[in-house]
C-alpha positions as CSV (number, residue, x, y, z in Angstrom):
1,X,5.2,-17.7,-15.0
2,X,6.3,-21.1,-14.0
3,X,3.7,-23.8,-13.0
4,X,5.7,-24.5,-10.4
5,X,6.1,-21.0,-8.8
6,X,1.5,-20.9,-9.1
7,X,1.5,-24.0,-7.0
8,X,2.9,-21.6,-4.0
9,X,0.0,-20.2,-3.5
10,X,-1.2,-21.0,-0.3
11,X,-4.4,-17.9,0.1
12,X,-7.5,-19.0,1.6
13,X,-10.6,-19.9,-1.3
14,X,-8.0,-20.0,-3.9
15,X,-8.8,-22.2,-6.7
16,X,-5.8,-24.1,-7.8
17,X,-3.4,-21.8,-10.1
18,X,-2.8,-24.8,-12.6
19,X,-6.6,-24.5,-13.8
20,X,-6.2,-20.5,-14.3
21,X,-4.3,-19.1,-17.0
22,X,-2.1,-17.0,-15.7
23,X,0.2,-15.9,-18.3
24,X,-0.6,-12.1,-18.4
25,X,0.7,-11.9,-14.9
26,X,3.9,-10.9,-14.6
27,X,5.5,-10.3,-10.9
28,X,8.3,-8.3,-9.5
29,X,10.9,-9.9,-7.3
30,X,9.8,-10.7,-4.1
31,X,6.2,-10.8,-4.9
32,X,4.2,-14.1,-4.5
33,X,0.3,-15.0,-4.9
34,X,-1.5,-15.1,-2.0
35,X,-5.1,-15.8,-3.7
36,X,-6.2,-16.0,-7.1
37,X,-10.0,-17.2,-8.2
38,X,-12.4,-16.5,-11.1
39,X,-16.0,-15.4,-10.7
40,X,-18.0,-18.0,-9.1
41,X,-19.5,-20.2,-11.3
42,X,-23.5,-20.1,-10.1
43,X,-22.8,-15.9,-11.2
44,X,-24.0,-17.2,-14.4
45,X,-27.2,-18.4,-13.9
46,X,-29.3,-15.2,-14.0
47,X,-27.9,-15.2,-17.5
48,X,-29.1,-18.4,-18.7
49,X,-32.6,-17.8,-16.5
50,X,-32.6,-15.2,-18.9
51,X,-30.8,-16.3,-21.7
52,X,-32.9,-19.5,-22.6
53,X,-36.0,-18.5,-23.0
54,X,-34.7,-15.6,-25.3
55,X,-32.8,-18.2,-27.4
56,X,-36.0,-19.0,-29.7
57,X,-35.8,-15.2,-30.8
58,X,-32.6,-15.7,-31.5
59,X,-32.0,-12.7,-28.7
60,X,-31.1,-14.9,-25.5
61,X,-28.3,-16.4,-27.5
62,X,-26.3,-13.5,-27.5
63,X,-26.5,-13.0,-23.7
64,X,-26.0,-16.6,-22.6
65,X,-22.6,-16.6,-25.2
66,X,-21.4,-13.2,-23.7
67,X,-22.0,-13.9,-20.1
68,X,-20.0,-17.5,-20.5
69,X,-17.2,-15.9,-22.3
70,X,-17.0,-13.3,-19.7
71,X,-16.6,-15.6,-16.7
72,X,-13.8,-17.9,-18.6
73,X,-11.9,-14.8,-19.8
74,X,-12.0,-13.2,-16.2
75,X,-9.6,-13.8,-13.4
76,X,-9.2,-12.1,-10.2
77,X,-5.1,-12.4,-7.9
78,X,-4.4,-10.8,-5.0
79,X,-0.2,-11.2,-4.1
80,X,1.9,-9.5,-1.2
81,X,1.9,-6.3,-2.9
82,X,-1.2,-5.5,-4.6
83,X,-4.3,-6.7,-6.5
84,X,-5.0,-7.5,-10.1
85,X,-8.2,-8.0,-12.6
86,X,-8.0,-9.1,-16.0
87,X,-11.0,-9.0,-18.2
88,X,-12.2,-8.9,-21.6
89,X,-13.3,-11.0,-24.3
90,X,-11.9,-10.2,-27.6
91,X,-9.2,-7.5,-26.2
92,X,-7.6,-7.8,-22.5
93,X,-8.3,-5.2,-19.4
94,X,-5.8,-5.4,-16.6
95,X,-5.8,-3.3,-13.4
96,X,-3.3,-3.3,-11.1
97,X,-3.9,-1.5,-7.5
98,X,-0.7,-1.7,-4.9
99,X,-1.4,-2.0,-1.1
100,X,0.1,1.6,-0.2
101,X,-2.6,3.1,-3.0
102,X,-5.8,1.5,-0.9
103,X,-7.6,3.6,1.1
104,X,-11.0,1.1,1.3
105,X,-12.5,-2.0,0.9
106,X,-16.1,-3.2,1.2
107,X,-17.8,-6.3,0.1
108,X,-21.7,-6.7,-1.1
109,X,-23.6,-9.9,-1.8
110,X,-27.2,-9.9,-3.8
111,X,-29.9,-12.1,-2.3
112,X,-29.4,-14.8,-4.8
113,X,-25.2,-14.3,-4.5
114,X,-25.9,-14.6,-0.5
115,X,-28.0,-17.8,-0.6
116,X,-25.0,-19.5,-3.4
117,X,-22.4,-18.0,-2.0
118,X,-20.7,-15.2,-4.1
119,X,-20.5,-11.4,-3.8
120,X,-18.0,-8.8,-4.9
121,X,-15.2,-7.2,-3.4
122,X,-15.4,-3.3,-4.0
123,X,-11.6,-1.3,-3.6
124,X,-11.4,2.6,-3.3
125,X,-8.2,4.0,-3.3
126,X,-7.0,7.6,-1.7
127,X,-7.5,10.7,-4.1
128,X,-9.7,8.2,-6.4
129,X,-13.2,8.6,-7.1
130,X,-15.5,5.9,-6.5
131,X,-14.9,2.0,-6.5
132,X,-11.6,2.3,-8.5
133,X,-11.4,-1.7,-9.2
134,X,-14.2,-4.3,-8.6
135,X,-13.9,-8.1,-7.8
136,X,-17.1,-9.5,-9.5
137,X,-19.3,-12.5,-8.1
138,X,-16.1,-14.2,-6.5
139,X,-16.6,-16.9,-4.0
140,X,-17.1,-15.7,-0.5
141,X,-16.3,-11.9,-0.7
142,X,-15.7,-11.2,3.4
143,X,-12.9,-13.8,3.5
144,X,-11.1,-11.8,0.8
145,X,-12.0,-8.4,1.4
146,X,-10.6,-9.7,4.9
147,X,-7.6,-10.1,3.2
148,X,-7.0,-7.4,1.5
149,X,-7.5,-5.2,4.2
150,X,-5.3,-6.9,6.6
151,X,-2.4,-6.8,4.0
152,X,-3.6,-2.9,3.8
153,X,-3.1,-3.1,7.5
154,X,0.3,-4.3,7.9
155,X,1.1,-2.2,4.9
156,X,-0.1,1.0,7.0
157,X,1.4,-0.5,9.9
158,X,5.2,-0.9,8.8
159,X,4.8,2.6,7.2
160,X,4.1,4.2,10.6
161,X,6.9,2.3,12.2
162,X,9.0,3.8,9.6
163,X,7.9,7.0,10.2
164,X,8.5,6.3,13.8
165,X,12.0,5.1,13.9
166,X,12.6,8.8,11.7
167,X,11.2,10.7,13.9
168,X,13.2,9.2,17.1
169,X,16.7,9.6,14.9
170,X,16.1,13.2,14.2
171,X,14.9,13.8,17.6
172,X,18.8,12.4,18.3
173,X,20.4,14.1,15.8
174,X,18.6,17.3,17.4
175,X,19.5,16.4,20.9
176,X,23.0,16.4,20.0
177,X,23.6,19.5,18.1
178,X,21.6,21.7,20.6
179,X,24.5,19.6,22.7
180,X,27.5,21.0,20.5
181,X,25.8,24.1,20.4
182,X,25.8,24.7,23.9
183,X,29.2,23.3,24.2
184,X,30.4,25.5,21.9
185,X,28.6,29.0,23.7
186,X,30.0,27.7,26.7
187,X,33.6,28.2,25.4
188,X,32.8,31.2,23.3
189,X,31.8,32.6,26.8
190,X,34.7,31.8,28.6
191,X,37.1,33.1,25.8
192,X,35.5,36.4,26.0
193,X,36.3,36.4,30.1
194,X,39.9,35.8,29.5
195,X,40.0,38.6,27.1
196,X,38.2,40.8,29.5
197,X,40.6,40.0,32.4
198,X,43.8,40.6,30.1
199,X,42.2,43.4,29.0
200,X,42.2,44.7,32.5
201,X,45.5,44.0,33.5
202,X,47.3,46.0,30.4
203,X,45.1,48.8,31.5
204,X,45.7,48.7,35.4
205,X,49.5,48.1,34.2
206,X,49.4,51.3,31.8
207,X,48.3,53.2,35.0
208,X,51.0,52.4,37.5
209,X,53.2,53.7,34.7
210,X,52.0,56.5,34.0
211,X,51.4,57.3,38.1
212,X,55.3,56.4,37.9
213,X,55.9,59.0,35.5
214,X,54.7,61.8,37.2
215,X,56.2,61.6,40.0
216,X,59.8,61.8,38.0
């Protein structure tokens, strides 16, 4: 992906794409970023609260290494289609959730995310069980579970006006053959008339004849 196709993006809390490595993205045609971010970087703290002390055991070191490696090797995009997570230290995790597959979104914030500003963004999608793909510790969760759900929302929307304009041509297409059909018993009817009437008129013919006949 080019450098200059990330410097589009335009969503709001978005850190700048150039200082993200991007490279396992790979986007359809037509599809742009509208927000891209890693976990915030105070996430870590609790880690190194933790972390430090340990390090003279030799057992904090571990979890202060593992905890910085996880927030450089983890980066969260949302684009006009859908979201993606990449994580993973020595191997790679990507999830990919389109739009049309959401069916909710929540966001939560711990007291110590609250007071320095970062939360996660939880996604649920229909026929799924449970929080199906999680946005970790990013900065300011409502303004971007805002934003998924009102892409979910114009998603839903466009769908239903699709649905819509169906419905309305069939109801045409209906209108007009119950048209043709009536059209068509209309005539049938009227053939059947004619027949009757010439049917008559051979018969009422046949009689004067035969009247004639007789009196020969």
């Amino acid at each position: 992906m080019s450098k200059e196709v990330l410097r589009e993006t335009s969503g709001r809390d978005s850190i700048d794409t150039a200082e993200v490595d991007l490279d396992w993205l790979t986007l359809e045609d037509g599809e742009s970023i509208e927000w891209v971010n890693t976990p915030h970087k105070y996430s870590i703290i609790p880690a190194f609260v933790i972390g430090i002390p340990l390090s003279f055991l030799l057992i904090g070191i571990p979890i202060v290494v593992s905890s910085y490696l996880q927030y450089t090797n983890t980066n969260y995009v949302v684009t006009n289609r859908g979201l993606y997570s990449k994580r993973g230290i020595l191997s790679m995790n990507v999830q990919q959730i389109g739009f049309e597959k959401v069916q909710n979104t929540s966001y939560s914030q711990s007291v110590l995310g609250s007071s320095l500003g970062y939360g996660s963004v939880d996604i649920s999608t229909a026929g799924g069980s449970g929080v199906e793909l999680q946005f970790r510790n990013i900065p300011n969760p409502a303004s971007v579970q805002e934003l998924v759900a009102k892409e979910v929302d114009t998603r839903q929307h466009s769908e239903s006006d699709s649905t819509a304009d169906t419905t309305e041509v069939l109801d045409e297409i209906l209108t007009e053959l119950r048209t043709i059909r009536s059209a068509v018993t209309d005539d049938a009817g009227e053939s059947d008339t004619d027949g009757i009437h010439l049917a008559g008129n051979h018969t009422s013919t046949g009689q004067a004849s035969t009247t004639k006949d007789s009196e020969d």
